[in-house]
N, C-alpha and C positions, 0 to 999 in steps of 0.2 A: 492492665493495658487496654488500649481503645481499639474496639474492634475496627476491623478494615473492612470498610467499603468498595466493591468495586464498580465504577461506576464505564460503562461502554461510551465510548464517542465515535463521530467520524462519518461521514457518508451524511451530514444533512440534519443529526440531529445536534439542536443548539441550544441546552439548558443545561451544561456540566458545569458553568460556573456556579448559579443559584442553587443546584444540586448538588454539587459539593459544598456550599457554606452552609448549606439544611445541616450533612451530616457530619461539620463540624462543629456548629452552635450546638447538636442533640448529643456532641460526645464520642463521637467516632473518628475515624481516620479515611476517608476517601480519598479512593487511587484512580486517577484518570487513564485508561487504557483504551488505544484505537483498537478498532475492531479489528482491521489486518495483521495487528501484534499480536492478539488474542489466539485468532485464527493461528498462525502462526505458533502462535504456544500455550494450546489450550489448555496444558499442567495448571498454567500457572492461576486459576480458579482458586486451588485447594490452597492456596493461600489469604482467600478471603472467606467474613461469615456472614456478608450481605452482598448482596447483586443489586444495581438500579440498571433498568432500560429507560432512559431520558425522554427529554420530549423533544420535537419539532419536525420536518419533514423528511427521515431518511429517503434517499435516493430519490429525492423528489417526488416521491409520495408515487412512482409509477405502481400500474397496474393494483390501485388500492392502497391507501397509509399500511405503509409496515410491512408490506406486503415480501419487497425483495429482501432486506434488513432478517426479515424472518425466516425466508429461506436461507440464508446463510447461516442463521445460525443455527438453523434446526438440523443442517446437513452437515456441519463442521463442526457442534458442539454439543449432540446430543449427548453422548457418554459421560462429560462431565459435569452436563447439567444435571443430569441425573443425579451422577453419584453427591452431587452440590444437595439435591433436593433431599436425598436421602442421609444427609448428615446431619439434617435438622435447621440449616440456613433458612436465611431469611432472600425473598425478592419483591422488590416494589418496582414498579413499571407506574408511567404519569405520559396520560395523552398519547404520545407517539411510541410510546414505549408499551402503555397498557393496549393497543392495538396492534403491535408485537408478541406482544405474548399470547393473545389471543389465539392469533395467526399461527406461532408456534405449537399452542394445543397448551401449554403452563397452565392457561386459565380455559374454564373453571376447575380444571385437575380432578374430576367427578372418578369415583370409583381409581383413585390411585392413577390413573391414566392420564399422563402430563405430553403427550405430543402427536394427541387422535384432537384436533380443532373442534369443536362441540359449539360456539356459538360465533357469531359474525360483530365486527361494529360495522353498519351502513350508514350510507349519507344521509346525514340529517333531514328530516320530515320537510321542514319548511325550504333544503334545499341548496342552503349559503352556507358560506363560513359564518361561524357563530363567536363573535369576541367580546363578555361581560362577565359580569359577576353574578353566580346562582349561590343559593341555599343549598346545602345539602343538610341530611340527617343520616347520623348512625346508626345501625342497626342494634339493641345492646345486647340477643340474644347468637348475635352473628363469632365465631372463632377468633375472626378476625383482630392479629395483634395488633397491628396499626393505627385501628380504631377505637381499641379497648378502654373504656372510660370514660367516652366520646359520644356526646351527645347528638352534634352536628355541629357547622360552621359554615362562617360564607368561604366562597374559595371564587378564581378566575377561571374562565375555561375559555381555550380559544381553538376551535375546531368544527371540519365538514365532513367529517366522519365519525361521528359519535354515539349510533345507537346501537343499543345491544338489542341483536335481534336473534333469532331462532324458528325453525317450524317445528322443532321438535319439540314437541308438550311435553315428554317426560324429562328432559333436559331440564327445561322452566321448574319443573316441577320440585324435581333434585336440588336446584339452586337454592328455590326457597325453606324447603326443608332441611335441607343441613346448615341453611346460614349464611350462603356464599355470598346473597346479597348484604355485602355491608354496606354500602353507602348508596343514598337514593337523593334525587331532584325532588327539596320541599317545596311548597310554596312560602309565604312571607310567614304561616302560622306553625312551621315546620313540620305539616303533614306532607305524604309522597307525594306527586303530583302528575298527571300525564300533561297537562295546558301548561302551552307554549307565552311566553318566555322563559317559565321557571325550570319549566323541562326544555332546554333548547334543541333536544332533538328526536324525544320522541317516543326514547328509550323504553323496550318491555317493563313493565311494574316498574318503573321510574328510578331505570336500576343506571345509576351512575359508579359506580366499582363493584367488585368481584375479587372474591379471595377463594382460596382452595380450599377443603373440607378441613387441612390441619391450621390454616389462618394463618400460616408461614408467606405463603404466594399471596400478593394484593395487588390491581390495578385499577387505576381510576382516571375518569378523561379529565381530571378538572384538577388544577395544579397549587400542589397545598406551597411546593418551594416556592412559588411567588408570591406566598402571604408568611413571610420571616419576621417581619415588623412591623409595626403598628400603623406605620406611614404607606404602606403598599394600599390597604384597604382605602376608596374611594373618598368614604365619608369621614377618613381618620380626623380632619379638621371638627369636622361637627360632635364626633364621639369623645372629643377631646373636652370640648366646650360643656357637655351634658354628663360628665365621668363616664362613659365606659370606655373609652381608651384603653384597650388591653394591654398589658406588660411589654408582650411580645406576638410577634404576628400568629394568630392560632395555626396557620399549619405548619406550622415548629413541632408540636404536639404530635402530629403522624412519626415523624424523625425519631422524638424522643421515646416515642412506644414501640420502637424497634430497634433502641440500642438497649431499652432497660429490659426488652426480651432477651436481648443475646447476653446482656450483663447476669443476668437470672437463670440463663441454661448451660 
């Protein structure tokens, strides 16, 4: 059977369509659920073995991206988030969603603790909304299932709140020692990067995602469901001409390394 996705809508954010065909090309089954239905009937979770928080601006991005989105679901679905977390599920959050989680306290999930907030995304260094294509790299010592096998890729990121920030040094510290940084802003030679455009916002240690210590929990500001096919990527015309025209768009790749975890557990 294909595992079921459940995928949150409603309030602003607007990527459930390319998010649902992610995790139907990788093999799964995604269910579109408003969040007021949810609220409304929070049982109805344990009937899924993956969670996406999507991208774009809930509630209008008041008072911080994700901000109000996150209160409501921290105060109306904690108990079954949990009990979701502790059944071995999977959740991916993308941009609007991985600063939900954040918000929420999911991520970095340091010491078991999924809903004490440990780290901020702030507005971008330089300032603006940020809409291009970065490099990133994967960590390969990182938990991280998402990323597992994954060297790096380009990806699209379009966002004014994107850096991961902290005062707390032992936080940083924790992240990089158990692995949570999987995915970092390279440059063109796919080392990390802190210079701006390749880091477009500024991000500590050039940290563009975050997973939890078990690699179950992943979010990232830079949007793999908008690279499904070969044609999305800028220069597809030019890659095509020179062969490296890939198959399929690489962040297919994330998708598929979180249905063939749940296929596996």
């Amino acid at each position: 059977m294909k595992p079921k996705i459940l995928i949150i809508t409603g309030y602003g954010v607007n990527c459930e369509a390319e998010s649902s065909r992610a995790w139907e090309l990788a093999g799964a089954e995604p269910v579109q659920v408003h969040l007021n239905d949810l609220l409304d009937n929070p049982a109805q979770m344990r009937d899924f073995r993956g969670l996406m928080f999507i991208g774009g601006f809930s509630y209008g991005d008041h008072m911080t991206s994700g901000h109000v989105f996150a209160l409501r679901v921290k105060h109306h679905l904690r108990e079954e988030l949990q009990k979701f977390i502790d059944a071995g599920k999977i959740i991916l959050g993308v941009c609007n969603g991985f600063q939900t989680m954040t918000k929420i306290g999911l991520l970095p999930g340091l010491n078991g603790e999924y809903f004490d907030p440990k780290v901020a995304l702030m507005q971008n260094d330089c300032g603006t909304f940020q809409n291009f294509w970065v490099n990133l790299k994967f960590e390969a010592a990182s938990p991280c299932i998402f990323t597992k096998g994954l060297s790096g890729m380009p990806m699209p990121i379009r966002h004014g709140e994107g850096k991961i920030f902290t005062t707390d040094k032992t936080v940083i510290e924790q992240i990089e020692t158990l692995g949570c940084a999987a995915a970092r802003y390279a440059d063109a030679d796919g080392n990390p990067t802190m210079d701006f455009p390749a880091n477009p916002n500024g991000s500590l240690n050039a940290i563009a995602g975050l997973c939890d210590p078990t690699g179950r929990i992943f979010g990232l500001m830079p949007h793999p469901e908008a690279y499904l096919f070969p044609e999305n990527h800028p220069n597809w015309d030019v890659q095509k001409l020179n062969g490296t025209l890939p198959p399929q768009g690489l962040g297919l790749k994330l998708f598929e390394n979180g249905v063939k975890f749940l296929a596996a557990s």
